[in-house]
N, C-alpha and C positions, 0 to 999 in steps of 0.2 A: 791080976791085971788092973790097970788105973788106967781111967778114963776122963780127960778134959775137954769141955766143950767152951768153945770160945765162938761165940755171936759176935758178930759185923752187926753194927747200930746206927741210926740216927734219931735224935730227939724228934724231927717232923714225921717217924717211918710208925705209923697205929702198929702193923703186923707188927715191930719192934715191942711192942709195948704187951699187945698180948701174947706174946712169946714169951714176956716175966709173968704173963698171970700161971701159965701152964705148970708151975710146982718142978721142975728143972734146973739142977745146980749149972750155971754156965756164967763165965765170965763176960762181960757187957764191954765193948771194943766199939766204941763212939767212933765213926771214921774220921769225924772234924776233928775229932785230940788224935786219933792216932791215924793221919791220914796215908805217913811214910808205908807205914806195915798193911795199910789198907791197898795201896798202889798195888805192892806184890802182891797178893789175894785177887786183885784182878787181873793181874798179867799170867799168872795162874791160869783161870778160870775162863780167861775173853768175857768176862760178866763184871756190870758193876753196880748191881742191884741187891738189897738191904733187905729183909735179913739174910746177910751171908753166914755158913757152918765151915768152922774149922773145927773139926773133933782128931786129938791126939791121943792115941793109945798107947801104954808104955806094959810091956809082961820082961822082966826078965832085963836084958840087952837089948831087945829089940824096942823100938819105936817106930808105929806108924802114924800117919797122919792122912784126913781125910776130906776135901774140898768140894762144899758144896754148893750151890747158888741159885737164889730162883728163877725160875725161865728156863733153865740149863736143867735142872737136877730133882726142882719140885714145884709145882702151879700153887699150891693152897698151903696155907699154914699148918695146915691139919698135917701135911705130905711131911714139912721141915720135923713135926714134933717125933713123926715115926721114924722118921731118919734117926731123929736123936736118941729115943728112945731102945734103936736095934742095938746102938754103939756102948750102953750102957747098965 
């Protein structure tokens, strides 16, 4: 199975920032450069709060995909790293 993790970012968001210190392969999704795909991620979610988690899992044929956001899904950075960490 393969596992990608795609962060929701902004350059002013600190949790953004130590979210790179935590040693974590994830792709970094600026929402001001990619604000179209950032739009769906909140109409998704009803949330539109930084760092957001899209983790996609691929085994086989199948793919899933996993939407997560702070407020909604996790309070503390600590919370996002576990999230990340189950999926991988």
């Amino acid at each position: 199975m393969s596992t990608h993790v795609v962060v929701y970012t902004m350059k002013s968001c600190p949790h953004c920032h130590e979210l790179q210190e935590e040693n974590i392969d994830f792709v970094d999704r600026d929402i001001d450069e990619n604000s179209d795909e950032y739009d769906v991620f909140v109409k998704a979610t009803q949330n539109d709060f930084v760092p957001a988690l899209l983790i996609i899992q691929e085994g086989g044929q199948e793919i899933e995909s996993f939407l997560y956001a702070p407020d909604r899904d996790y309070e503390e950075l600590t919370e996002a790293v576990q999230i990340i960490k189950k999926h991988i």
